[in-house]
Each structure stands twice: as structure tokens, then as C-alpha cells.
C-alpha positions in Angstrom: 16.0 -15.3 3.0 17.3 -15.5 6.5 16.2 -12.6 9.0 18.9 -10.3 10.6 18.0 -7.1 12.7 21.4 -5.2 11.8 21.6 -5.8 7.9 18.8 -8.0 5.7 20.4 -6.9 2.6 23.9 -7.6 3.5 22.2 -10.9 3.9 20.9 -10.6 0.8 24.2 -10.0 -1.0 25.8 -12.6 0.8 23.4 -15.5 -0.7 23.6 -13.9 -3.9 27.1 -13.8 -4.0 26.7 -18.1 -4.0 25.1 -17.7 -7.2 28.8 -18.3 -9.6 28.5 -16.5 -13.3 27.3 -13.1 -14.7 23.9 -12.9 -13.6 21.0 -10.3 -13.9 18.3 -10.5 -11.5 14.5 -10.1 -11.7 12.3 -9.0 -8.5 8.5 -10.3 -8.1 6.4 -9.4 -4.9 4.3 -12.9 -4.8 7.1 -15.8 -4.4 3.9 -17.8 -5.8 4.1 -16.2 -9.3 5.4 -18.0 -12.2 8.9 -16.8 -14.1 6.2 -15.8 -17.0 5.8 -13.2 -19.3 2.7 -11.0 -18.8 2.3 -12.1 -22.9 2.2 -15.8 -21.6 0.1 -14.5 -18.4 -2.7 -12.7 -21.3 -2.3 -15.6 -23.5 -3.0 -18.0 -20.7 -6.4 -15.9 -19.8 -7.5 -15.3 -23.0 -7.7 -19.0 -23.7 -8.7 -19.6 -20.1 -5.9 -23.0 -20.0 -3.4 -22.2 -17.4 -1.5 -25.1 -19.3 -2.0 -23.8 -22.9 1.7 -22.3 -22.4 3.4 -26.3 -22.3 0.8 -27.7 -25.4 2.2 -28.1 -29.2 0.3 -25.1 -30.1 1.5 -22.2 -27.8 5.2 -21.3 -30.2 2.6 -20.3 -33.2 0.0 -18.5 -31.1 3.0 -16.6 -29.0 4.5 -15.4 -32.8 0.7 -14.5 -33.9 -0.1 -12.4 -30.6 3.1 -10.4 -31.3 2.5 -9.9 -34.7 -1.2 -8.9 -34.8 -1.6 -7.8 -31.1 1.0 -5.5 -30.8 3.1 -5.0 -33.4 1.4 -4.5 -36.6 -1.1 -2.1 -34.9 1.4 0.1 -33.0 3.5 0.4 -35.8 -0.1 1.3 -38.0 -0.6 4.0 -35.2 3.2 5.5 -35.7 4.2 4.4 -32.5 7.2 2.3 -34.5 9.3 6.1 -35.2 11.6 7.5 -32.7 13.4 10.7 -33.4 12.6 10.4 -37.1 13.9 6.6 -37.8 12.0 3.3 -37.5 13.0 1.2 -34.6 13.8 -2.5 -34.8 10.7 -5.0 -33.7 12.3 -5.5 -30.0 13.1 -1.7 -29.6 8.9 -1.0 -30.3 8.2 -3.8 -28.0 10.3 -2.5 -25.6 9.1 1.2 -25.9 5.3 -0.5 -25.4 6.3 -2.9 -22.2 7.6 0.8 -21.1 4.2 1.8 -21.3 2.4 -1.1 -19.5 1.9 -3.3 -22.4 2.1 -7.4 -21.9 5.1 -8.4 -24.0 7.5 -11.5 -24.6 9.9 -9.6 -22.6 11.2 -9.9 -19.4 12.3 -6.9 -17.4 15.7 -8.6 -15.6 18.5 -5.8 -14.4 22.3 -6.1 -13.3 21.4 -4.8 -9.9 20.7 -7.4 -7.6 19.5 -4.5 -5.0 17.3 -2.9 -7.8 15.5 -6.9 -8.1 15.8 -6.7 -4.3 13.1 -3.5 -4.1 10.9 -5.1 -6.3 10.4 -8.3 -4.7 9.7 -6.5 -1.4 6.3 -4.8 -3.2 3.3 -5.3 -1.0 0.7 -7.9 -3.2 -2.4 -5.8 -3.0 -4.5 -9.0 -2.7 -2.8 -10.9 -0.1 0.2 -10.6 2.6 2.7 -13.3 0.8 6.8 -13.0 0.7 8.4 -12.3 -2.4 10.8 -14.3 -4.4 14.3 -12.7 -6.7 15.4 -14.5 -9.9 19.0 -14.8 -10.7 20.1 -16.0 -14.3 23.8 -16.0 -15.4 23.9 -14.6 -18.9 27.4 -15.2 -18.8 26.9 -19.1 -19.5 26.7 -19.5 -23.3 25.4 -23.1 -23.4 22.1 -21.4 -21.9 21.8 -18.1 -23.4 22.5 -15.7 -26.2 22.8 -12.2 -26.2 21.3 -9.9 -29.3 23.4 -7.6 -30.4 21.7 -4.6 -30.1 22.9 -3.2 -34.1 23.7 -6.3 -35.5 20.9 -8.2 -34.7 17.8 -6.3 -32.8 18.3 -3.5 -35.5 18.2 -6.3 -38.3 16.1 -9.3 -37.5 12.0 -9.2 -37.3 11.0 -10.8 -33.8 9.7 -13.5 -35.9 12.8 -14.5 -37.1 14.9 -14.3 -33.8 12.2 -16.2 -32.1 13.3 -19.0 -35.0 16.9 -18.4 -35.5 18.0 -19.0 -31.9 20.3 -22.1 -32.1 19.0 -24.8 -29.5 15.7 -22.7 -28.4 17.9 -21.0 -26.1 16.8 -17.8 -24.8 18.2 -14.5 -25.5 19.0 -11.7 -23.9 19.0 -8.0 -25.1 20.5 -4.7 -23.6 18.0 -1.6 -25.3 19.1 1.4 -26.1 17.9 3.4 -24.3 15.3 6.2 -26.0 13.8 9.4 -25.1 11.0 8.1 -23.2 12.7 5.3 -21.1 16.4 6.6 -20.9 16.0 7.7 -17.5 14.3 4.4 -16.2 16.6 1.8 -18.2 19.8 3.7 -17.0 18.0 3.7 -12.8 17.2 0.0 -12.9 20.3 -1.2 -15.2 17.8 -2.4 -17.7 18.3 -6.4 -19.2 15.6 -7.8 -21.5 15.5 -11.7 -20.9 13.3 -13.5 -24.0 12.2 -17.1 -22.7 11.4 -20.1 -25.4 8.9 -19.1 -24.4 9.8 -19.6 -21.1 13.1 -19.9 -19.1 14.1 -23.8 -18.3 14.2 -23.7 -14.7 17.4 -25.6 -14.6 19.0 -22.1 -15.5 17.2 -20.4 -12.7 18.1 -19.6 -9.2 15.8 -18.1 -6.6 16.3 -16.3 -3.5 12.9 -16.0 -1.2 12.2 -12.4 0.6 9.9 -13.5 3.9 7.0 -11.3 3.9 8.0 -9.9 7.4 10.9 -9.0 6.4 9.9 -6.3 3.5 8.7 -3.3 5.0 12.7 -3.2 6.9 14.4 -4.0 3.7 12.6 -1.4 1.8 13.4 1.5 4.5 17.7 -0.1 4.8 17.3 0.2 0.6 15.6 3.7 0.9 18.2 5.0 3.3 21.3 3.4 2.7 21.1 2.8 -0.7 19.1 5.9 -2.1 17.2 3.0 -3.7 12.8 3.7 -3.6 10.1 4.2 -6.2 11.2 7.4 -7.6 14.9 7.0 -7.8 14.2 4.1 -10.5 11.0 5.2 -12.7 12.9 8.6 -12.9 10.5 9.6 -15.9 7.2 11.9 -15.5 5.4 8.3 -16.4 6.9 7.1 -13.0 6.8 10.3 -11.4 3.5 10.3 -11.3 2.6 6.4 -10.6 4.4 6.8 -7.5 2.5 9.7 -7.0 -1.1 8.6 -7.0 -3.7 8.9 -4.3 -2.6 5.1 -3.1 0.9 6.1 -2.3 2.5 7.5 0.9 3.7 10.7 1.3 7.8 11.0 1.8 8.4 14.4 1.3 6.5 16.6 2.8 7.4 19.4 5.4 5.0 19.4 7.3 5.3 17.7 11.0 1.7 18.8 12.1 0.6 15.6 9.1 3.0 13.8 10.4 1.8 13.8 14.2 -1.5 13.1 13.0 -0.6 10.4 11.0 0.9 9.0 13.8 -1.7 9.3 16.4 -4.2 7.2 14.4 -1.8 4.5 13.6 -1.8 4.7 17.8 -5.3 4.3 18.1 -5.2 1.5 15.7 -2.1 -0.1 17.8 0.5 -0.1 15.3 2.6 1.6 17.1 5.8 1.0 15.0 4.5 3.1 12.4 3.1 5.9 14.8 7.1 6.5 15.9 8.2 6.1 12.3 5.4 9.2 11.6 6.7 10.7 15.4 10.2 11.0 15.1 9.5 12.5 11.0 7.8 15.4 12.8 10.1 15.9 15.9 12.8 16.1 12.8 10.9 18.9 11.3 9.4 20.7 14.2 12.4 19.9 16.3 12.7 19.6 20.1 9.1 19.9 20.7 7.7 18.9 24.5 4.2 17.5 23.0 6.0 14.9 20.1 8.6 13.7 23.2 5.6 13.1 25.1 3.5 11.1 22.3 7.3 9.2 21.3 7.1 7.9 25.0 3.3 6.9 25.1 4.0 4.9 21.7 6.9 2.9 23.6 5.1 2.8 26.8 2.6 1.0 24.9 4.9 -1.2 23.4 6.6 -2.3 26.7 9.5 -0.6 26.5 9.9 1.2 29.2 13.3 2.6 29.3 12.8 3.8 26.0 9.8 5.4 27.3 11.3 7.0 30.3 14.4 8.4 28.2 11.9 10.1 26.4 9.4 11.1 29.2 12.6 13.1 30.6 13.0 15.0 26.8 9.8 16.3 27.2 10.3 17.7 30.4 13.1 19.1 29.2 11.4 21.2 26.5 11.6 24.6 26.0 9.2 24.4 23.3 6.1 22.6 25.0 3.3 22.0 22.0 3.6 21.9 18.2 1.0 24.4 17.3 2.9 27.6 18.9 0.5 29.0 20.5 1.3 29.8 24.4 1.2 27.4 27.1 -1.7 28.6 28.8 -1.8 27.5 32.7 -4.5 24.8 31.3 -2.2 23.2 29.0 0.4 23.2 31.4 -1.0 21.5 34.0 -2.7 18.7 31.4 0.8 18.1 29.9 2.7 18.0 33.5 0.1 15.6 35.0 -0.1 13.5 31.5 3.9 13.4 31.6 3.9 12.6 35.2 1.6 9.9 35.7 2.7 8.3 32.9 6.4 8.1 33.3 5.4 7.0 36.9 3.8 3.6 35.2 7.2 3.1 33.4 8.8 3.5 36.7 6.7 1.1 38.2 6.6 -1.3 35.6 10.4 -1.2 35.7 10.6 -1.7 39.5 11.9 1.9 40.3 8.7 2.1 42.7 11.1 5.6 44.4 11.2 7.3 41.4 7.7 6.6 40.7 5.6 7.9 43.7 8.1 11.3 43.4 6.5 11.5 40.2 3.0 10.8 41.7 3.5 13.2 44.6 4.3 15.7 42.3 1.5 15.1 39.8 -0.8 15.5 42.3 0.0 19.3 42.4 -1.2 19.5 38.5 -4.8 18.0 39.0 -7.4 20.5 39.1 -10.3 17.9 40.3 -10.8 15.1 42.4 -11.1 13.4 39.1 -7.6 13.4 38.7 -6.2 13.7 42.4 -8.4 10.0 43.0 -6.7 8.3 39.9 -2.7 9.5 40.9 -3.4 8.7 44.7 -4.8 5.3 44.0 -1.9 4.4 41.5 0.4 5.9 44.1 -1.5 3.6 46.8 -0.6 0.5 44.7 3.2 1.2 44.4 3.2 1.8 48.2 2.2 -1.8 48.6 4.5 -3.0 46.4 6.9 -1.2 48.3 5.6 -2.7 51.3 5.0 1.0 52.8 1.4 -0.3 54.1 0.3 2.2 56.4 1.1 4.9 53.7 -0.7 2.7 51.1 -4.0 2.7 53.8 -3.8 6.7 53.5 -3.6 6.9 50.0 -6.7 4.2 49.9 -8.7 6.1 52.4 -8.0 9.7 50.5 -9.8 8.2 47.3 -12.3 6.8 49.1 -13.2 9.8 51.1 -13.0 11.7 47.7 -16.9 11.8 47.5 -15.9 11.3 43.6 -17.7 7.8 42.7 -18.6 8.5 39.2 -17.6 6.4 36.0 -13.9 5.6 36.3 -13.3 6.8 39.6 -11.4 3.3 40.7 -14.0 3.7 44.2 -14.5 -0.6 44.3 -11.0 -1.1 43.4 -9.5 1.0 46.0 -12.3 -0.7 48.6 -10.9 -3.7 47.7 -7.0 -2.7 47.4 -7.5 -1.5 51.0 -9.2 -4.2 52.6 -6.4 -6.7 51.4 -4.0 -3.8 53.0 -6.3 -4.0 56.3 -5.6 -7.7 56.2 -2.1 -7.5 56.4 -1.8 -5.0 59.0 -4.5 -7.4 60.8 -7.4 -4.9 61.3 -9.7 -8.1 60.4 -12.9 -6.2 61.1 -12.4 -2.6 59.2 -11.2 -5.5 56.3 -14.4 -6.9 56.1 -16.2 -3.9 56.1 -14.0 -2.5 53.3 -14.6 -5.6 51.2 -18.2 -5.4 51.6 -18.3 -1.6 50.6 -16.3 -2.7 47.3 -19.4 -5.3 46.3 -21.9 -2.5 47.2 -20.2 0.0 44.5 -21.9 0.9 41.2 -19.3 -1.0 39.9 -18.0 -3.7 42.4 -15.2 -5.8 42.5 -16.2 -9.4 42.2 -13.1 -11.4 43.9 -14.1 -9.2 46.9 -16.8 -11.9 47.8 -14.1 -14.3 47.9 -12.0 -12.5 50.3 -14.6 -11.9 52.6 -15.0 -16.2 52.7 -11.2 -16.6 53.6 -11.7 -13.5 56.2 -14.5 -15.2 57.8 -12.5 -18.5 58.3 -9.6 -16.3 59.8 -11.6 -14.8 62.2 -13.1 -18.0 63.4 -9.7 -19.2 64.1 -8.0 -16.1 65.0 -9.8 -13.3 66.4 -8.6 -9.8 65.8 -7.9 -9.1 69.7 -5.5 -12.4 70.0 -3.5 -11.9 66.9 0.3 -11.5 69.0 2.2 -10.6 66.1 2.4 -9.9 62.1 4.9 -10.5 59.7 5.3 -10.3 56.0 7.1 -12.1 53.2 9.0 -11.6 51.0 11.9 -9.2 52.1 10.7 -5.8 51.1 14.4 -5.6 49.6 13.8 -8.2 46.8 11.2 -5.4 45.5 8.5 -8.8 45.0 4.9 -8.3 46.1 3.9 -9.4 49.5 2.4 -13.0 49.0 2.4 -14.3 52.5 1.3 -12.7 55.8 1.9 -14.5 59.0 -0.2 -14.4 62.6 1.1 -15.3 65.3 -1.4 -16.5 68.0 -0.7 -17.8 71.4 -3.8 -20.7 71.6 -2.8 -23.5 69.5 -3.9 -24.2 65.7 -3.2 -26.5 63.1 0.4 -26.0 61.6 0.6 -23.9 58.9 -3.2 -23.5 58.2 -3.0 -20.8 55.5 -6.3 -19.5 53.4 -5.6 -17.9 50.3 -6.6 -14.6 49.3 -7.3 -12.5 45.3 -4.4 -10.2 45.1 -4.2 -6.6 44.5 -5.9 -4.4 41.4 -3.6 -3.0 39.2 -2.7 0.8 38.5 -4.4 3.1 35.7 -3.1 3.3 32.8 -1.1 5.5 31.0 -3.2 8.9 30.1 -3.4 9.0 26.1 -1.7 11.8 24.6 -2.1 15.1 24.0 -3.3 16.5 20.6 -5.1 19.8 20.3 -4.4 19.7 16.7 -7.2 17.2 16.0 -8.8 16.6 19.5 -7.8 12.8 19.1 -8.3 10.8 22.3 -5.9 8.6 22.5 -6.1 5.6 24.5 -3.3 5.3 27.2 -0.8 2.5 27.6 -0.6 0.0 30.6 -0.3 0.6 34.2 2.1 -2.0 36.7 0.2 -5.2 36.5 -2.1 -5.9 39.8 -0.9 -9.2 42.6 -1.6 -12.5 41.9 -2.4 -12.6 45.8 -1.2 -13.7 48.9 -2.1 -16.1 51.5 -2.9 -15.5 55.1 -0.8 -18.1 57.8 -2.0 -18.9 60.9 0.9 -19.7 63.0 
């Protein structure tokens, strides 16, 4: 089946509306899966010859498994009376496939949509696409339909299974009874008998791609009220779709919700964390904390207008956390810095470097320790290169370095290093040198400082810091692109051109994780704008 973002099921309908006749449809999860009958599937493993279904032999043993396996025993048990009368052999056969029993029959159903569902299951043993069945009953040269009073209500299975005229198969349309009305009126309910199996001639097949399942189960849930519960309507199905393996739907409670969705954060599947985020901004409503978490998921995601859009809802808020309890000046700041820092990555990422360090500027008021201060200057440093605002990137640098704070995380090497390539380009050779040499002496030093320092010491040799005459940059801070060449220009003469190529800059801190005081979860944070691929120094 072909896969279309706006509409898989009106796909669906379209290739099934090829398909010419009166057809009923049949739905299974593994497109690997014979057409068979689970009879023909416990026949099969019972003799332990995945062939014995094709040999002489199988017609006699398929009667005989009926007989003494199911029928004579049920009806022994008084499973054969319904509401005081004795139902026909396919009516008990039916009532005992209702019940999970492996019979001749064949669950088929007029609704292409209901086969549609079932083919979308998830195989609990492998990740495999599904496959739906469509058979035109309508043709008469390749089946026959039972009657349900004149011949169902009549005829032994015995004897249908040798009456039918050119082993053609039959279909049947139960009644339905007291225990499986609900479910046979839900899934339009077709019985399809094989000989014992369906020629494939008479068989078309539609295949459901395994990436396409989870969507077309959620456009079936919402646009056509079609889901587990809506077609095993009885308490038997009821509760199988209620088991401790199944996922919640109902529930009103957002707080589950959030949860659920921060740990399918942590575990980066971040589609389903917004699926179980927007559930619980739909109960809780306008809620500052879920806005936030919503933007964090498509931060991480790279989708950073999405992100932003969202950012700006949770500043918005009224309401700022989930749990009701008042915003205490703590919480407050934590949520304004989180917010703010984070919508200033999406801002860079997306180029709006402006908006970004007004969001850093004002983050900075929200830290309570250098902890934080060093982390939002240094990102703030960075987009101050990339705006080519170099002087103002050297403060920022300097104010993290003079921080005192050198602990884990505290980006000490990287700003070192960030600022020496800044020293470069403003031609202060020496103070560069020095810088990069503090940056390998760190706890945690930045290895592509050493080779800076080697191009720095061959630009030196050829151009002195006292004889450089003048600097330029390139590109054209306009085109928002980060600097990549830096020209001297020195009055003695030099080769033409003689460049030496410097490591670019580190990139910012990511994205603070999320806040959830409900469960203490630290969540990991998104990305931060992406560091230089470096520049080269030109010697002109």
C-alpha cells in the first residue's frame, strides 16, 4: 500500500475500489501468513508437516478433527443449546471460534476498513507489514453461499463439506446469538469455509507497509470511530482489550499522561512523547509546564518553528505548572531560564541570532549561580560570532572565564578555545596563543587547540602582531554565514595568498531538559546551534 501523509486509508479505499464484484475482506497483521484456517494451522502442528494440508489425506483428517475435536465434545458439554434450542453444526462452531477455538472458519467481514484495523495489528514477535484479503462472493462460479435456515440449520458440517458442487467454498452470514451479537453486527461478520483452503486464483491482496500502521490505526480511531473496543463490543472483548498489555485511552488524568510522555523523551521517541503531551495539555488545559515540555520534544526533533510557537505559549501562561501548587520564586526563575535558553537555541538554529541573544540577555537575570550565568553567556558568546559582533563575543568569553566556576560542565576549555579563535580574528596573535594554551591546560581541554596554536605559530613567523596594517573578514556579516576567512594585510611582501587553516568554533549548550517536579525526571535537553567548521587565516 502506497504511503500518503494526508489520507492512508483514502488510499486504501482507492485500491480496493479496483477490486470489481461483491467482496468481503479479511485483515492479518503478518503479510507472511498463509490464507489458512487456525484448524489447518493446529492440524499442520499437530502432525508437524507444514505440507500435510496439500497431501491425499488432509479432506478425511479435516472432517475427523471437526467431528471428534470440537464438535462431538462441545455438544457432550451442552455448549450445542442456545436459548433453549439446538444450534446447527456451523452455528456451535461459530459460537466456539467466538471463544478462541481453531475452526474451519474464516472470519471475513463486508467492511474493508474493519479488515483494514486488523491488518494494522502489531506481530508481537517481529516488526513485519500486514497484508488484507479481498474475495468477491458475488461471483458464483467460485463460491456458494449457505443459506443460513435452509441449509446451516439443516445440513451436518460433514455433509456440506461433501455436498458443495465443484469443491467450491462457501460462505455463511451467522445469526447472530446472545454471546456474539454485538461483535458480528461491529465487524459485519462473513464466514468464508475454504476446500479446505481458498484457490488463490479467487484471492486478491492489498499489502499494509509496517510503517505505515501505527498512522492508519490513529486516522481509523479518529475519523472512523473504528479501534479495539468499538468492534469486540462484548465483556469478552471488553476485557481483552483491557489487559495489563494494552494502552490506556481513556483516562482523565493528564499528570499519567506527562509522565508517560517524558520517558518516551528519555528514550527518544519523541513522536509519542507529544502524542502523550498534547493528551494532557487537552485535559489540564493551557498549562505553562506541558507548552514548555511540547517545545523541548520538537526542539529535539529539529523543528524549530514548531518549537518556538510553542516556547511563546508557555510564556504566555497564566497557569505555570501542572501540579497547582504556587509558583514559588524558585520555580519561577527555573522555568524562565529553562524557557529562555532554550527557545534562544531554536533561534539560533533558525538564524534569528537578534531574537536569540534578547533571550540570553534576559535569561541571565533568572540564574542564581555562576553555574548557570557561565552556560547562557558562553552560548550567548557564540551567537555573537556568528553575528560577527566580535568584540562583544571576547566579553562574553572573558566573563566565563573569569567566572572562577571550572567544575564539571562549566564549558571553561571551550570558551578558552572559542576566544582564542576570536583573538585571532581581531589579530591580538599573542593573548591567542595564550588563550589556546589555557584551553589544553583545563581539566578538560580542547584537543583541536594544539592545532591552532601550530597554524598561530606559522602566522607569527610571517606576520608579526605589531606589522599586521589591517583586518578584514569574510563573508558579509549580512548573509548571516559564519566567518571562514580572515585577511591581514602586511606592508613587507609574502607569498600570495598564503592562507593556514584553523578548527572552527565549539558549539552552544544544549537545550536544558524539562521540567517535571511530578516525578523528578531529568530529562536530557535538545541541541544547541551547531559549532564552525573553521576558517582560514590569509596573509595578504
Amino acid at each position: 500500500m502506497k504511503s500518503n501523509k494526508t489520507s492512508r486509508i483514502a488510499n486504501f479505499l482507492e485500491e480496493i475500489g479496483e477490486i470489481p464484484g461483491t467482496c468481503a475482506y479479511r485483515g492479518q497483521r503478518n503479510a507472511q501468513w498463509l490464507l489458512h484456517s487456525s484448524a489447518i494451522r493446529r492440524l499442520s502442528r499437530f502432525t508437524k508437516d507444514p505440507f500435510f494440508v496439500n497431501s491425499g489425506s488432509f479432506a478425511e483428517a479435516y472432517r475427523s478433527y471437526h467431528r471428534d475435536e470440537l464438535l462431538e465434545p462441545s455438544r457432550n458439554a451442552g455448549f450445542g443449546i442456545e436459548e433453549g434450542r439446538e444450534v446447527s453444526d456451523l452455528e456451535l462452531l461459530a459460537k466456539l471460534q467466538h471463544f478462541g477455538a481453531a475452526t474451519g472458519l474464516l472470519d471475513f467481514t463486508w467492511d474493508p476498513l474493519v479488515a483494514l484495523w486488523f491488518a494494522c495489528q502489531k506481530d508481537r514477535e517481529q516488526e513485519c507489514p500486514g497484508k488484507v484479503f479481498a474475495v468477491n462472493l458475488g461471483d458464483q462460479q467460485e463460491f456458494r453461499r449457505i443459506s443460513f435456515q435452509s441449509d446451516a440449520d439443516k445440513l451436518s458440517f460433514e455433509r456440506l463439506f461433501s455436498l458443495r458442487k465443484g469443491n467450491l467454498p462457501l460462505y455463511w452470514e451467522p445469526m447472530a446469538n446472545s454471546s456474539a451479537l454485538a461483535r458480528t453486527i461491529a465487524q459485519r461478520s462473513v464466514f468464508v469455509i475454504g476446500v479446505p483452503i481458498i484457490p488463490r486464483h479467487a484471492v486478491n491482496e492489498i499489502r499494509i507497509n509496517f510503517e505505515d500502521k501505527q498512522a492508519i490505526l490513529k486516522e481509523l480511531a479518529e475519523k472512523s470511530g473504528i479501534g479495539g473496543t468499538s468492534l469486540f463490543r462484548d465483556v469478552h472483548g471488553f476485557s481483552r482489550f483491557n489487559n495489563d498489555k494494552e494502552s490506556i485511552r481513556r483516562m482523565h488524568n493528564p499528570a499519567a499522561y506527562l509522565t508517560r510522555g517524558n520517558w518516551s523523551y528519555q528514550e527518544q521517541e519523541y513522536s509519542e512523547a507529544l502524542e502523550s503531551y498534547q493528551r494532557a495539555l487537552q485535559l489540564a488545559g493551557d498549562t505553562g509546564q506541558i507548552f514548555l515540555l511540547i517545545a523541548n520534544a520538537h526542539a529535539a526533533m529539529r523543528d524549530h518553528s514548531e518549537a518556538i510557537k510553542y516556547y511563546e505559549d508557555a510564556k504566555q501562561c497564566d497557569r505555570m505548572f501542572l501540579d497547582g501548587a504556587s509558583a514559588t520564586s524558585s520555580r519561577t526563575r527555573t522555568f524562565n531560564r529553562t524557557l529562555l535558553f532554550n527557545r534562544a537555541n531554536s533561534r539560533a538554529v533558525s538564524h534569528d541570532f537578534e531574537g536569540a541573544v534578547s533571550d540570553l540577555c534576559k535569561a541571565v537575570a533568572f540564574c542564581p549561580n555562576a553555574y548557570w550565568r557561565v552556560r547562557v553567556i558562553f552560548n550567548r558568546a557564540n551567537i555573537r560570532v556568528r553575528m560577527h559582533q566580535l568584540p562583544a563575543a571576547l566579553s562574553d568569553y572573558q566573563k566565563v572565564i573569569s567566572s572562577g566556576g571550572r567544575g564539571p560542565d562549566v564549558p571553561f576549555a571551550n570558551a578558552q578555545f572559542n576566544m582564542g579563535n576570536v583573538l585571532v580574528m581581531l589579530g591580538r596573535l599573542e593573548d591567542a596563543r595564550e588563550s589556546y594554551r589555557e584551553s589544553l591546560n583545563s581539566s578538560k581541554p580542547n584537543s583541536q587547540a594544539e592545532a591552532n596554536i601550530t597554524s598561530l605559530e606559522q602566522v607569527i613567523q610571517r606576520a608579526p602582531e605589531g606589522e599586521i596594517a589591517s583586518i578584514a573578514t569574510r563573508p558579509d556579516p549580512s548573509t548571516k554565514k559564519p566567518i571562514d576567512q580572515v585577511i591581514f594585510r602586511i606592508p613587507h611582501s609574502c607569498q600570495p595568498s598564503e592562507s593556514f587553516p584553523f578548527d572552527g568554533f565549539v558549539g552552544n549548550i544544549g537545550n536544558t531538559g524539562g521540567m517535571d517536579p511530578l516525578n523528578e525526571i531529568n530529562l536530557p535537553g535538545g541541541e544547541g546551534l551547531d559549532g564552525t567548521s573553521g576558517f582560514a587565516v590569509t596573509l595578504s
